[in-house]
N, C-alpha and C positions, 0 to 999 in steps of 0.2 A: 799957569800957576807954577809956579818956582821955589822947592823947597830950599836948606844949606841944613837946618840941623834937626830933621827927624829920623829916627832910627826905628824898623820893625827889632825891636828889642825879642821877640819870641811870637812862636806862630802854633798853634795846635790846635787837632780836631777829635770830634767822639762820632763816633758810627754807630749805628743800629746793629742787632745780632740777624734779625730777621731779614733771609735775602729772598727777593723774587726773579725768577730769570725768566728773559723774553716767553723763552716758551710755558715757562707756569700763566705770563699774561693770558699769551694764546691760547692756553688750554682752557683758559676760565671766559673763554670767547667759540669757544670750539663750536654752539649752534650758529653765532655770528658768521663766521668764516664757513661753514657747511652753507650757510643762506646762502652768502653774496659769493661763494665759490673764490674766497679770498685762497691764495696759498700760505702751507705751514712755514713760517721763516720769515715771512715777509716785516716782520717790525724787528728785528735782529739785524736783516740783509738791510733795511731802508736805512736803520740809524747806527748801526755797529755798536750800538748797548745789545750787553750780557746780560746784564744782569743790574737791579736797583735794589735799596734797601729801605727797609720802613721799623720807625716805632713802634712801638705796641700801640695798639690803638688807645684813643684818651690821650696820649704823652702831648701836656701844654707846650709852645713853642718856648718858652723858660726853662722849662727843665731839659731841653734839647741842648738851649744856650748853653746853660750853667755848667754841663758835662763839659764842653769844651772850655768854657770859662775857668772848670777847675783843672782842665789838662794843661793850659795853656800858663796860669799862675802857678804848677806845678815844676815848669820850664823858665820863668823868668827867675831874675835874681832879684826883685822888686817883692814886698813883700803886698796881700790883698791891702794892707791899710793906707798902705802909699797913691794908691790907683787916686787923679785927683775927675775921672770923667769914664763912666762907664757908658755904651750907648750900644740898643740892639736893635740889628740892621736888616734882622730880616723881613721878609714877605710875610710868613709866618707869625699870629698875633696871637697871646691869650684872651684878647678883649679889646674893645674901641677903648675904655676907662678904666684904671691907671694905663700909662704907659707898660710896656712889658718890661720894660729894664728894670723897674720898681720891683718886681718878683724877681728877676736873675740879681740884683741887687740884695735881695734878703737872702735869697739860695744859697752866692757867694757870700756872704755874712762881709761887707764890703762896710768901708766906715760912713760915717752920718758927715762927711766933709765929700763926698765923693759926687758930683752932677752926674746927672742922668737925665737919658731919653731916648727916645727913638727915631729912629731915620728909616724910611720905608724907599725904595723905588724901584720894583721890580727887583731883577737880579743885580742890579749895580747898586743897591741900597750896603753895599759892606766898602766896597770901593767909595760911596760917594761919605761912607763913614770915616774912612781915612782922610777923605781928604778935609774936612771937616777936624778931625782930631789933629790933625796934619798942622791946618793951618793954625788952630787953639797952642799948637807947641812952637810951631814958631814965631807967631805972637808975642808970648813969654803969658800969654792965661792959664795954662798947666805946663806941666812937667811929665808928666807920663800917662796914658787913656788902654781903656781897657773897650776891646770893640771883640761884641759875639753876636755872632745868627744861626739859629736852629731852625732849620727847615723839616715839615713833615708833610710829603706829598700823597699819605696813602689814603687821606680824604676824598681827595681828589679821582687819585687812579681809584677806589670802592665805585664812588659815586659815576664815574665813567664807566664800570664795567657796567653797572645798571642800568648806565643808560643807553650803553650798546645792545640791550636788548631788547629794543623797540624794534616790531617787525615789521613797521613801518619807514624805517631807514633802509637807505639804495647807498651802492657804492660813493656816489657821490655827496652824498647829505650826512654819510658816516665819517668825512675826511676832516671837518671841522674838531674832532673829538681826538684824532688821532697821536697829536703832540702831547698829550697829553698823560699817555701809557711811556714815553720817555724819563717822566717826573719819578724821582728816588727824594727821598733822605737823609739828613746828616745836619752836623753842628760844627762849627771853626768859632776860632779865638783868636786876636794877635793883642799884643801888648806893642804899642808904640812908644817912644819915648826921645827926650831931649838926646841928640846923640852922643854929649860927653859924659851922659850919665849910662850908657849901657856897658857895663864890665868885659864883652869880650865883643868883638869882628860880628857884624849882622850890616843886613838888605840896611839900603839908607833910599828913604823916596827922595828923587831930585827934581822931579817935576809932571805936574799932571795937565791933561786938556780933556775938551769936553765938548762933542757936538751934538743936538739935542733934531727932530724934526718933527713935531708933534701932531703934522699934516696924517700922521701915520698910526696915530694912537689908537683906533680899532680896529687892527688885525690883530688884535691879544687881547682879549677881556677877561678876568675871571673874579667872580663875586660868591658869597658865602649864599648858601643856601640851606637855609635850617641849619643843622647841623655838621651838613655837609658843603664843597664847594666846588665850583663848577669854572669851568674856561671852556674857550672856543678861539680857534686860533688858526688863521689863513696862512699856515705854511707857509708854501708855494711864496705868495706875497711878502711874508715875511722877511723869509731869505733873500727875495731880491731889495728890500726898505732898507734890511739891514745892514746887509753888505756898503751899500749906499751910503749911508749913515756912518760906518766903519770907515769908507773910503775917503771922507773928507774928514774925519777925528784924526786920520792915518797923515795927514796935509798938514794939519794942526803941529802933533805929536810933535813929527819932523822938524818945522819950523822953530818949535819950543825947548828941544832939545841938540835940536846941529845933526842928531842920529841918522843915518840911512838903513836902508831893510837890511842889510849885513850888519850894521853895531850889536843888536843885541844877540848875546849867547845863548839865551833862552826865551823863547815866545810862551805866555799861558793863556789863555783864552778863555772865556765864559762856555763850561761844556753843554751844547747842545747836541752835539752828534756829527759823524763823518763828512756829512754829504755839509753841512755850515762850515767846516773846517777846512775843507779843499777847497771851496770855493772863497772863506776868508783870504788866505793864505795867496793862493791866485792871484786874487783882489789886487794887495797891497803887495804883492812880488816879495815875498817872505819866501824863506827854506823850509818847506814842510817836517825837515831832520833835527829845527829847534823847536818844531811844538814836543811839548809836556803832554800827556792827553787822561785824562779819569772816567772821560763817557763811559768807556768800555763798562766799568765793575760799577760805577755811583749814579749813571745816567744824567738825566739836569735836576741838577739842587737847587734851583734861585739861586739867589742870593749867596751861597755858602760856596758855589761849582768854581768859581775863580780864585777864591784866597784856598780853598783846600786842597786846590790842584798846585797853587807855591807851596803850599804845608807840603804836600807828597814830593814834590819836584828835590826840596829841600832835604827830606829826608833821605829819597833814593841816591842823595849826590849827584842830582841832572843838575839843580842850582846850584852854584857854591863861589867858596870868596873867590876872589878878582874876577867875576864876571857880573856884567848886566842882564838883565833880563825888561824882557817890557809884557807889561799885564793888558790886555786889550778887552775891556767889559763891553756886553753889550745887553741893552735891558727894554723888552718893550714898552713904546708911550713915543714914537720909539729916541733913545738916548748911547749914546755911544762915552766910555770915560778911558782913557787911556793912559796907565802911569808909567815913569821908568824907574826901575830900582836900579843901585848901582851899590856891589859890597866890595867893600874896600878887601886885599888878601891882607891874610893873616901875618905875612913877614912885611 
C-alpha cells in the first residue's frame, strides 16, 4: 500500500489520573504469591512495566475516546465541523449496537455530514484505522478523518485479580492469566488529512504492508463476561507466532519501501513489555537505541500502545522533521501491520 498525499495533520492523547504500579498488583495477590511461593518483583522484573493506569471504573470506551478526541481537535487547525469520517478503533466497546463512534460522535458535538464507524482488530485496530482513512484520502472520498481508541483494561486486571484467587490454581495453570496484569489504560487521537491541506511540517504515511497468520488465532482469546472480561493468553507461544509474523511483515515493509534496518530514525512498536522488545528488534536486526518505549509508566493499551507512543515520541522530540520513523504493530489473531512515516524538515 502506497500513500503520496496523507498527512498526520495532529496526534494527541488523555490518560487516566489513577495509577497502579507492579507492586500495588502484587500486593493485591500477596495470598497468591505466599501459596505458590511466587517472588516480590517478579511481574516488574518479567515485563519492565512500572506502573499502568486506569479509568474510574464505569468510564464507557466513548468517553475514553472523546478526551482524546477533544485533545487532539484542540491541536489541529481543522475545525470539529470539517472532520468528513470519524472512526473508533479500539478493542474497547460500549455495546455490540450502535457502533461506539455514534457516541464519541455526539460527545465531540461533530457534524450530521461526518461518516462513522468502527474498526476493531485487537491492538492494530488504530493502525488498520489509518490505513483505512489513509486510503479514503487518497482516494479523493474525504479530505480530512478524525481516528480515536479509548482503551480501559481495569475490567480485565479486577476480574483477573479474582480469579487468581482460586486455590486451586498451580504454578503452572496460573501462567495463562499472567499477560494480563500487563494491561493499563488510556485514549489517543490523530487527525489525518489531505497533505496540502495541513498548514504546517507533519508525519506524512508513505506506505504500509500487512502480514496476517491466523493459524495462530488462539493463543489470545478474551471475551466479556457479565459485566466483566476475561483473556487467557499462551505467552510463551505468543512471542515466538509473533515474532514470526513480525519477521515476514519486516520482508514485506522492506520490499514496499526500498528502506533497510538503518533507514529509519525512529522505531515505535505495539508496547508489550521488554523481554517482546529485544527479541522484536533481534528479530529484524533493528538498533535497539531507535526504539521509543511507553511500557514502562502505560503498560499494554491495545489498541492505543502504538499511535500514543508517536504522540510521546513526538512530544519529547525523539521524533521530529526530517526524519522517518517506522511504526511496527502487532495484534493477536495473529496479524502484523507496518507503516513508514516520513516528515518532511521544516526549512
Amino acid at each position: 500500500m502506497q500513500f503520496r498525499n496523507v498527512a498526520i495533520e495532529s496526534i494527541a492523547y488523555a490518560l487516566p489520573e489513577e495509577i497502579w504500579t507492579s507492586a500495588d498488583v502484587e500486593a493485591k495477590l500477596a495470598g497468591v504469591y505466599q501459596r505458590l511461593r511466587l517472588p516480590e518483583g517478579r511481574l516488574e522484573l518479567m515485563t519492565g512495566i512500572k506502573e499502568r493506569r486506569f479509568w474510574p471504573a464505569g468510564t464507557p470506551a466513548s468517553v475514553a475516546s472523546a478526551q482524546a478526541g477533544e485533545a487532539v481537535l484542540a491541536k489541529s487547525s481543522f475545525g470539529r465541523e470539517q472532520m468528513d469520517l470519524l472512526v473508533h478503533s479500539a478493542v474497547c466497546r460500549d455495546r455490540l449496537e450502535p457502533a461506539t463512534a455514534s457516541y464519541v460522535h455526539g460527545l465531540l458535538g461533530l457534524s450530521g455530514g461526518t461518516q462513522i464507524f468502527d474498526i476493531s482488530n485487537a491492538c492494530l485496530g488504530f493502525l488498520n484505522a489509518m490505513v483505512v482513512a489513509g486510503s479514503m484520502i487518497e482516494s479523493g472520498q474525504i479530505e480530512r478523518a478524525l481516528i480515536c481508541s479509548g482503551e480501559n483494561g481495569r475490567p480485565l486486571v479486577e476480574n483477573t485479580l479474582q480469579q487468581l484467587q482460586n486455590p486451586e490454581l498451580t504454578r503452572k495453570t496460573i501462567k495463562p492469566y499472567f499477560a494480563n496484569l500487563t494491561i493499563g489504560a488510556g485514549a489517543v487521537a490523530a487527525v489525518l488529512c489531505r497533505k496540502d491541506l495541513a498548514s504546517r511540517s507533519c508525519p506524512l504515511l508513505s506506505a504500509a504492508v500487512c502480514e496476517t497468520d491466523t493459524s495462530h488465532n488462539e493463543l489470545c482469546q478474551g471475551d466479556s463476561a457479565g459485566d466483566a472480561l476475561e483473556m487467557l493468553t499462551d505467552s510463551e507461544e505468543l512471542l515466538v507466532a509473533g515474532i514470526g509474523v513480525a519477521t515476514r511483515a519486516w520482508a514485506r515493509f522492506v520490499e514496499a519501501t526500498g528502506w533497510t534496518a538503518d533507514t529509519p530514525d525512529r522505531v515505535i512498536t505495539h508496547q508489550v513489555g521488554k523481554a517482546h522488545t529485544r527479541e522484536l528488534f533481534a528479530a529484524l536486526d533493528l538498533d535497539l537505541e531507535k526504539d521509543f518505549a511507553t511500557f514502562e509508566t502505560l503498560g499494554n493499551v491495545g489498541s492505543v500502545s502504538c499511535p500514543i507512543t508517536l504522540a510521546r515520541a513526538i512530544e519529547d522530540g525523539a521524533y521530529r522533521p526530517g526524519q522517518k520513523a517506522a511504526l511496527l504493530g502487532i495484534g493477536s489473531g495473529l496479524s502484523s501491520l507496518m507503516m513508514a512515516l516520513e516528515w518532511p524538515s521544516d526549512v
